[in-house]
Structures are given as structure tokens and as C-alpha cells.
FITISE-138866 format. One record per residue (C-alpha): residue number from 1; x, y, z. Coordinates in steps of 0.5 Angstrom, whole numbers, plus 500, padded with zeros to 3 digits. Layout:
// residues N
(nuba NUM,(X,Y,Z));
...
//
This chain:
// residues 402
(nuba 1,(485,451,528));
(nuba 2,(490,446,531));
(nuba 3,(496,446,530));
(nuba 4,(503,443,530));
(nuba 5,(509,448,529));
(nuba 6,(516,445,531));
(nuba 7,(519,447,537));
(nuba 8,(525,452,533));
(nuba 9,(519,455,530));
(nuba 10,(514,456,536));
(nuba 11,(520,459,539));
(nuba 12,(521,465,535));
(nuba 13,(517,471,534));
(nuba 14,(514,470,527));
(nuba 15,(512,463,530));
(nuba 16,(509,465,536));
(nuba 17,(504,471,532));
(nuba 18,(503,466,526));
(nuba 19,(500,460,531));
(nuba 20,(496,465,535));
(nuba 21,(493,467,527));
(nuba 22,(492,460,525));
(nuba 23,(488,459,532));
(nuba 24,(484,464,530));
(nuba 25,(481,461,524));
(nuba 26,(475,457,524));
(nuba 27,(475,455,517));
(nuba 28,(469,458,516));
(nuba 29,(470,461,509));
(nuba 30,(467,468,509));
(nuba 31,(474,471,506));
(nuba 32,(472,467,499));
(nuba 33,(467,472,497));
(nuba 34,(471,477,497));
(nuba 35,(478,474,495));
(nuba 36,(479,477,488));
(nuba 37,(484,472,485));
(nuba 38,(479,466,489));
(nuba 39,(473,471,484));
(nuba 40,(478,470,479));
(nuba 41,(481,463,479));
(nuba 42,(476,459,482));
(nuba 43,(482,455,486));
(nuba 44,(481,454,494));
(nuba 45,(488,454,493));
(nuba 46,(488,462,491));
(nuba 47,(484,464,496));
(nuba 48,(485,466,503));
(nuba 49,(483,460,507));
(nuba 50,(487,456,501));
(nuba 51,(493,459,503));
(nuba 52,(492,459,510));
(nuba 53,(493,451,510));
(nuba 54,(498,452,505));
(nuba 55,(502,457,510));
(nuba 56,(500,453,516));
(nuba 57,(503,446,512));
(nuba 58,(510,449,511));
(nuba 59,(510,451,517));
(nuba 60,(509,445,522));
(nuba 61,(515,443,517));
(nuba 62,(510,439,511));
(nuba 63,(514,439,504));
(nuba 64,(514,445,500));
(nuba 65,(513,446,492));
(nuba 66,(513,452,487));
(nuba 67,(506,450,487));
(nuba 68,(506,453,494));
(nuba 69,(509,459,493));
(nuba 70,(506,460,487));
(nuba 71,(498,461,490));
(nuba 72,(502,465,496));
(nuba 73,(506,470,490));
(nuba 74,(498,470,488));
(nuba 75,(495,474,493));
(nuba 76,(494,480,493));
(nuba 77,(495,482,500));
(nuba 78,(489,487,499));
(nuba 79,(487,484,506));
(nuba 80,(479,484,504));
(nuba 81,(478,477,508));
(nuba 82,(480,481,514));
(nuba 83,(474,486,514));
(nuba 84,(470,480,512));
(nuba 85,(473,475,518));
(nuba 86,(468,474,524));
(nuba 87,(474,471,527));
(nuba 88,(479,478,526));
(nuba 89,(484,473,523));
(nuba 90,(490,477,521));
(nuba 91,(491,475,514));
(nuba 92,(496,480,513));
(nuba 93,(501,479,518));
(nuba 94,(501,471,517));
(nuba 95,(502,472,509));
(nuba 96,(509,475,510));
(nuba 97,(511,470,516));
(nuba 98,(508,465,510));
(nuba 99,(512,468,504));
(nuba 100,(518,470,508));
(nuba 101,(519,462,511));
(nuba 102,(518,459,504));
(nuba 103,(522,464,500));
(nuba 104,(527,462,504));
(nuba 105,(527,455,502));
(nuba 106,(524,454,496));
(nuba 107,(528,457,491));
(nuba 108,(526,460,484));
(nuba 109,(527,459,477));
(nuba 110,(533,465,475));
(nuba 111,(529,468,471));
(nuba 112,(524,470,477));
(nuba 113,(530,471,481));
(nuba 114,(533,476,476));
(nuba 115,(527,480,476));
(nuba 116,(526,480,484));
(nuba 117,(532,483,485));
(nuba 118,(532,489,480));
(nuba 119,(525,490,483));
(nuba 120,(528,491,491));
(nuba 121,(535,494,488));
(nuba 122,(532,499,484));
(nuba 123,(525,502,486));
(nuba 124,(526,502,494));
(nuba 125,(532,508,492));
(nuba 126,(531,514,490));
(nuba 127,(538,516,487));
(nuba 128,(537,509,483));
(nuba 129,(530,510,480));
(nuba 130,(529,517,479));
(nuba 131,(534,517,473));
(nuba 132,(532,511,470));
(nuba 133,(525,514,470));
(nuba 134,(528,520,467));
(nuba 135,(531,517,461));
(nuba 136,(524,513,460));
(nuba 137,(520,520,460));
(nuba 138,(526,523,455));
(nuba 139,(525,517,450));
(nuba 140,(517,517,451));
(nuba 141,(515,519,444));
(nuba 142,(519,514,441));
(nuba 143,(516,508,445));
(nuba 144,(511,503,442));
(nuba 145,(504,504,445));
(nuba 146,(504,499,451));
(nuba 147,(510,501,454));
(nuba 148,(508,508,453));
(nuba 149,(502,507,457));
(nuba 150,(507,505,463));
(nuba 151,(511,511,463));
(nuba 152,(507,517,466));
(nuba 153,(508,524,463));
(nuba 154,(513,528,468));
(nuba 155,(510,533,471));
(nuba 156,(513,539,475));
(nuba 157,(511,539,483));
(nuba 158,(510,547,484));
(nuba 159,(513,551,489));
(nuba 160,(513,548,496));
(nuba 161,(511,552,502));
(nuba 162,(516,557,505));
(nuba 163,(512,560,512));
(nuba 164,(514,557,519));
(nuba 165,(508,554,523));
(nuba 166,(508,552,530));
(nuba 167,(505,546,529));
(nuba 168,(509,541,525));
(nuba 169,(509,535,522));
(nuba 170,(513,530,518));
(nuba 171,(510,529,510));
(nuba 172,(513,522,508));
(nuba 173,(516,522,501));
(nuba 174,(518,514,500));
(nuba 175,(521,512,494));
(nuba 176,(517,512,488));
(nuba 177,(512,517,489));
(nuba 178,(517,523,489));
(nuba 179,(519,521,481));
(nuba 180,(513,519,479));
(nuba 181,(508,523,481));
(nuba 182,(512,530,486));
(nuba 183,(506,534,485));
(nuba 184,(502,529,491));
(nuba 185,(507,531,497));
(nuba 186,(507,538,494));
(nuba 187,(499,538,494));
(nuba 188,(500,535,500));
(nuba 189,(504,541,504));
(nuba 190,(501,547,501));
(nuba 191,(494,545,503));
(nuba 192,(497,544,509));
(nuba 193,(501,551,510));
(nuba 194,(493,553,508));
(nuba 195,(491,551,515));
(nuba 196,(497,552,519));
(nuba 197,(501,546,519));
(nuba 198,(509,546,516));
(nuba 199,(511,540,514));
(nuba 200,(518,537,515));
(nuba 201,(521,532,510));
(nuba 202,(528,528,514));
(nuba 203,(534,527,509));
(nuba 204,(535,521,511));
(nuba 205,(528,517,511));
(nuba 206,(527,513,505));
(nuba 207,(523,506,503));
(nuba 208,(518,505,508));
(nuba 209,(520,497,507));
(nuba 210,(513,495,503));
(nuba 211,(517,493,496));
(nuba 212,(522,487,501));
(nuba 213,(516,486,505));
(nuba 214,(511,484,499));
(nuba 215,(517,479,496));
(nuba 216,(518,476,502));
(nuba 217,(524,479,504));
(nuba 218,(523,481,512));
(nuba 219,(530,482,514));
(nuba 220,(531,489,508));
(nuba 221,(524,492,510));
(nuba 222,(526,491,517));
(nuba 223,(533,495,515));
(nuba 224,(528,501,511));
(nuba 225,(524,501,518));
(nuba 226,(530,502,522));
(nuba 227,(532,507,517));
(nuba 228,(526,511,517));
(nuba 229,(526,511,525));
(nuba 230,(532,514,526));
(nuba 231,(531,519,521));
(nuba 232,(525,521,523));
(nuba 233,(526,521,532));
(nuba 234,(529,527,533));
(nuba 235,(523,530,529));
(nuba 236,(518,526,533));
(nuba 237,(522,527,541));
(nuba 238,(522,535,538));
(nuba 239,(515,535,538));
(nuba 240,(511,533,531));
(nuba 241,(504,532,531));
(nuba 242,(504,526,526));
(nuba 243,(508,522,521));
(nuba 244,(503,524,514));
(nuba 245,(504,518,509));
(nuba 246,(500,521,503));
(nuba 247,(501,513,500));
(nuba 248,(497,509,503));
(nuba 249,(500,503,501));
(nuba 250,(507,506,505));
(nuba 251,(501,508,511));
(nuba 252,(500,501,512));
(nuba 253,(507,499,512));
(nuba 254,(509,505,517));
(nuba 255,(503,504,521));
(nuba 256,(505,496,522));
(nuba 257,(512,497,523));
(nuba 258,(511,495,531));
(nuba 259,(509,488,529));
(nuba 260,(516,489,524));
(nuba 261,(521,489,529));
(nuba 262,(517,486,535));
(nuba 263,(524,482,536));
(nuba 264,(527,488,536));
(nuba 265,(529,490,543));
(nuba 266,(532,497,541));
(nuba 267,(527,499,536));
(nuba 268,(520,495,539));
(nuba 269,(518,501,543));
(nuba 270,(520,507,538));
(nuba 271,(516,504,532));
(nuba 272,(510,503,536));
(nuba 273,(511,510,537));
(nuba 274,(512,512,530));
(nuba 275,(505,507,529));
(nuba 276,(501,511,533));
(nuba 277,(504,518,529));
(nuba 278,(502,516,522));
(nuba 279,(496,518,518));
(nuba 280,(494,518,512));
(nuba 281,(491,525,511));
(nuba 282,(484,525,510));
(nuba 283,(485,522,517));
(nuba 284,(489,528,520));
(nuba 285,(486,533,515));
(nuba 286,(479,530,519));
(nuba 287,(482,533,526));
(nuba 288,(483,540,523));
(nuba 289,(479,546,522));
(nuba 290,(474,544,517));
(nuba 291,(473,551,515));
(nuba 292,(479,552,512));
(nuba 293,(477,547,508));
(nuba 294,(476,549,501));
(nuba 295,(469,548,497));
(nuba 296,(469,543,490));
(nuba 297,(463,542,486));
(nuba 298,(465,535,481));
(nuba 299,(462,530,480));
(nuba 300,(467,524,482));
(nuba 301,(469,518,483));
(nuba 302,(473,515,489));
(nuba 303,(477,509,488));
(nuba 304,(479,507,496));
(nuba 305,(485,503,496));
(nuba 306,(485,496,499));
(nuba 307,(491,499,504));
(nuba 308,(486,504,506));
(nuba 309,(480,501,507));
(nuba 310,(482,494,509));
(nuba 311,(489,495,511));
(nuba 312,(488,501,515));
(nuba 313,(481,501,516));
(nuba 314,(480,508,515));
(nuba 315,(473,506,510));
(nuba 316,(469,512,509));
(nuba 317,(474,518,513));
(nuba 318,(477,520,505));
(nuba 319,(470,519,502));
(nuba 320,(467,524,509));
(nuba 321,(471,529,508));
(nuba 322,(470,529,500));
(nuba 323,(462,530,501));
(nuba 324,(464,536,507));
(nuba 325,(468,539,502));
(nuba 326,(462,539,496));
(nuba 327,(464,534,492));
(nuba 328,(459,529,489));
(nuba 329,(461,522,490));
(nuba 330,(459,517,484));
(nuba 331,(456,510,487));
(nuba 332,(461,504,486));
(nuba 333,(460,497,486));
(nuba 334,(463,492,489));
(nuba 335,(468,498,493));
(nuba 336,(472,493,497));
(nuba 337,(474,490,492));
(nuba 338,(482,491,489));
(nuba 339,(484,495,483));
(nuba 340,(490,490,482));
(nuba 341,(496,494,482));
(nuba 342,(498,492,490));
(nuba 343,(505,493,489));
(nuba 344,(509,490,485));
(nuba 345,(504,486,483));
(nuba 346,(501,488,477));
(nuba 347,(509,487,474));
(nuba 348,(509,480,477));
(nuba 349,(503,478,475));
(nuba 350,(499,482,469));
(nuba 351,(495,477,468));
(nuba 352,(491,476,473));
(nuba 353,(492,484,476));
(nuba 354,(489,487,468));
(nuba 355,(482,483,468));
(nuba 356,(482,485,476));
(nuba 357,(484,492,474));
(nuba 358,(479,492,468));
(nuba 359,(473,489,473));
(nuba 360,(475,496,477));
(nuba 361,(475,501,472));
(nuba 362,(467,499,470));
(nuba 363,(465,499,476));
(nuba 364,(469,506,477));
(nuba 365,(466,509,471));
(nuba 366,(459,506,471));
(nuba 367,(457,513,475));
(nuba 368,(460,518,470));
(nuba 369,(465,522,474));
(nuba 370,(469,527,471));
(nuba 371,(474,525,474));
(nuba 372,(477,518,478));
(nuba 373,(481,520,485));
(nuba 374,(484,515,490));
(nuba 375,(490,515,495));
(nuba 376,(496,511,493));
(nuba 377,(501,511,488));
(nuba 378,(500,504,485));
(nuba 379,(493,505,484));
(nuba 380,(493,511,480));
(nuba 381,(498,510,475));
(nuba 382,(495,502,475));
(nuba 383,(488,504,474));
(nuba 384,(490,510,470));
(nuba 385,(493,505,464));
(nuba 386,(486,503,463));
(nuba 387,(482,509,462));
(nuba 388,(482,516,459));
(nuba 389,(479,520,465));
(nuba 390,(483,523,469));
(nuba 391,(486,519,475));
(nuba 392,(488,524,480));
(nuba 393,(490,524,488));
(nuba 394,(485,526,492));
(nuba 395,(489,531,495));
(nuba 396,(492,535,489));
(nuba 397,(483,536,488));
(nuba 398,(484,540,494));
(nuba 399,(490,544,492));
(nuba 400,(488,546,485));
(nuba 401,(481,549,489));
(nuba 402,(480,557,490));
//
């Protein structure tokens, strides 16, 4: 692809990586078959070439219109098209430099305004979200069915692990993750403890920076990805062996974090550091002994979020692990394809998120598993507003084994 970006833009960090991008396509269109909104709409527009050219556009300097934000507010940013490119276009990363430059110059209606802001004021912090959550559980058996269906029972954690390992690793908790669902961490460090590993939380750390990011704030990400770095190197300069993100939708952030702060002399080098230390903890868990695994016997089904599979390209390690341990994986249908949570993607747009969403549950269910399991928060709490199984992560299954 040809293209023409103004000199100021060409000159600029993003400019330079949303060129080399853009010159990687070839217009072929592979990435339609496998784009969900493009499955969905029927609009090249909505699809990732259709949104490519849009990008494109609005960055050689063409007129911009709501339209256009709107086709990029659509994406998913599942980044299936990536697994499919032949040219390894890096979708992903020319959506946020895409995002970012039309959200700085088209301005939206109040009412989306208002509805952004609360979304990045309120789910990035802990200390903000966590009582509002709180309140919401209280007032549960009073809410109308809907809503009811959106606020997840509260569930204790269980006891954390006291024992001191040499080996050592920092578990990531994030920002929404520890009041909506405390028991995934926790799982998280007692299967850990079980094979040897003691797990380090930093104070300090806080949202990964994947909520700015999808709403095309780029400078508060960057800021929350600064955060974390601070909090977690003295860990990482003592000697840790891996950032453990139990989230794969956080994972993917952290692990993207070099290409965040590329402009950043004081940060460049440390976030590809802490990149090359995250896992997702299949991932890690597949580099310890497989022994001190424990044996399952279940019939399940499992959901591989898009920021696993497409975003991390890490397609079939959780699912390997799970077959070692016993466990028999259902079949299911068109497995690339999004559950339609992505973020704040099923508040922003429930129209399009629920009938992607139901599609998944079908092909969830099709093979009778006792149970759902997958690997990212948004996912979970998404799927499980849609079916009476079970929808667990995967790591509280291996915890609750004898």
C-alpha cells in the first residue's frame, strides 16, 4: 500500500510504525472471513481493510467524520485478522495509532463523552471501583433481572500461600480483576506454592493501561505502563523470573508495552525487559515440572480469549496443558472467533457485542461440557450473562484439584 503521511506525522514515532504497517498491506482481504463485525454488518467499512483505509486516510490529513470513528469504535480489536494476514500486518498496533489521532480531533457527542469518561475514571482504580462494586452486590437481590445478570456474585478469595520459595515471581493483579473475581489470583498463587514458586503482588502497580488504550487515550496508558514499570523493577533487578498476568487481556498489554513507550528514552529499554518477563500462566506453568501437576477428569470446554490466541499467539499452550492434566476438551466450532466482551466493548456496544456473544456460547455448548473454562476476566463475566454453565477460569479448576 502507497502511502502519503504529512511530514509532522512521518516524523513521529507512531507515524513511522503506522507507515511500515500500512505498507505491509496488499489489500488482499483475507482478514474479512475472519473479522466478527465484518461477519456480522456485511460492511467493508467494518472490517479490517475497510478500517485500514479509513486510518490510512485520516492520517495522510483526508477529512475525518463520526463515521469514521464510529467504524473504528467497532473493532473489536480481537486481532484475528493478524493470525489470518499473509503479510503479518500488524492490525493491532495501527488501531490504537488510528484510534488515538481521530479521537483527538473529531470530538464526540456529550453523551459518549460522559460515558468514556467514567469508564477510564472509574475501572482503572481499584480504591474507586472496588466500593461501587461492593454496593452493587449489596443491592443485588433487589435489581431487576438485567442488571442483576451484570453484577457477579461476591466470592470470597481463600487463603493466600505463606511459605517462602527461592524461586519467585511477581503475580499481576490489575484493576477490576481483584473485585470482581479475587479467587483467580489467589488460585493463582496457591497452584503456584504447590510447585514451588512464591508469588510477589508490588503495592504500587495498578491498571495495565488496556482500558486508555481501547478508548484511544494513548497518553493515560502510557502513564499506567510507567506505573507498573516502577513498581515492578526493583522485583525484576532482584531477581524474579516472570511477570505472571493471570488476565490475558492485561498480558497482551504488558507484553506490548515496548511498542507503548518506544519514544520513551527513559522507559524504552525497561518495558522490552518487562515484555520479555510476562506470561500468561499456562505459558509458565508449561516451563515447570509437569508432575506436580494435579490429574482432572471433566468433560469441558474451552474459550481461548482473542488476547491469548491472536494477541499473544500463545493458540493451543492452555489447551495442551489441560489435555496433559486429564481433561476432556469439547470441540468447538470456529474457536478464533471473539465472545464479544473485548474490554469495554460489550458496555460501548451491546449491540453488536450480544449476538457475537450468543453466536460463541452455541459453539461453546454444541459439545456438552460440564462446564466453560477461559483465561481473561472480560470474557468470563461476558459469556457467563449468557448460559447457565458454569464459566470459570481455568486456573481456579487446578486449585480445586486434589
Amino acid at each position: 500500500m502507497q502511502t502519503k503521511l504529512p511530514a509532522d506525522m512521518a516524523a513521529t514515532p507512531a507515524g513511522q510504525d503506522a507507515d511500515r504497517i500500512l505498507r505491509n498491506c496488499v489489500h488482499c482481504g483475507f482478514c474479512l472471513a475472519t473479522c466478527p463485525t465484518y461477519r456480522l454488518l456485511g460492511d467493508e467499512l467494518d472490517s479490517p481493510r475497510g478500517r485500514i483505509y479509513l486510518i490510512k486516510s485520516a492520517l495522510e490529513g483526508e477529512p475525518m467524520t463520526r463515521e469514521t470513528q464510529l467504524h473504528l469504535d467497532r473493532c473489536l480489536t480481537c486481532r484475528a485478522c493478524e493470525t489470518t494476514c499473509p503479510s503479518g500486518v500488524e492490525y493491532g498496533r495501527l488501531l490504537e495509532i488510528g484510534r488515538d489521532h481521530v479521537e483527538q480531533r473529531i470530538r464526540r457527542p456529550w453523551y459518549e463523552r460522559l460515558q468514556r469518561t467514567l469508564l477510564m475514571k472509574l475501572l482503572p482504580y481499584r480504591a474507586r471501583f472496588t466500593p461501587l462494586l461492593r454496593l452493587g452486590q449489596a443491592a443485588r437481590p433487589l435489581l431487576p433481572p438485567i442488571l442483576k445478570r451484570q453484577v457477579p456474585r461476591r466470592r470470597p478469595a481463600g487463603p493466600l500461600p505463606q511459605r517462602q520459595h527461592a524461586r519467585r515471581v511477581i503475580l499481576f493483579q490489575g484493576c477490576v480483576q481483584p473485585a470482581l473475581a479475587p479467587g483467580i489470583n489467589a488460585a493463582a498463587a496457591r497452584v503456584l506454592d504447590r510447585m514451588g514458586v512464591s508469588c510477589e503482588q508490588p503495592a504500587a502497580e495498578g491498571c495495565c493501561g488496556a482500558i486508555n488504550l481501547h478508548l484511544g487515550d494513548n497518553a493515560r496508558a502510557r502513564d499506567f505502563a510507567r506505573r507498573n514499570i516502577d513498581a515492578w523493577w526493583p522485583l525484576i533487578e532482584a531477581g524474579i523470573e516472570a511477570i505472571v498476568v493471570t488476565a490475558s487481556g492485561c498480558g497482551v498489554t504488558v507484553k506490548d508495552y515496548p511498542a507503548l513507550l518506544a519514544d520513551d528514552p527513559d522507559y524504552a529499554d525497561r518495558a522490552v525487559r518487562v515484555a520479555g518477563l510476562a506470561r500468561d500462566p499456562a505459558e509458565y506453568l508449561a516451563s515447570l515440572d509437569p508432575a506436580l501437576l494435579p490429574r482432572l477428569h471433566q468433560r469441558v470446554a474451552f474459550q481461548s480469549p482473542c488476547t491469548l490466541q491472536h494477541g499473544q499467539k500463545l493458540a493451543g499452550v492452555t489447551e495442551n496443558l489441560l489435555e496433559k492434566m486429564g481433561l476432556e476438551l469439547t470441540p468447538v466450532a470456529d474457536g478464533h472467533q471473539c465472545c464479544g466482551s473485548a474490554g469495554t466493548y460489550s458496555i460501548l456496544q451491546p449491540q453488536l457485542a450480544r449476538p457475537i456473544r450468543d453466536r460463541k456460547i452455541r459453539t461453546l455448548e454444541q459439545g456438552d461440557p460440564a462446564l466453560i473454562l477461559t483465561a481473561n476476566i472480560g470474557c468470563l463475566l461476558h459469556l457467563q450473562q449468557a448460559t447457565a454453565r458454569p464459566v470459570r477460569h481455568w486456573i481456579e479448576l487446578i486449585d480445586e484439584a486434589d
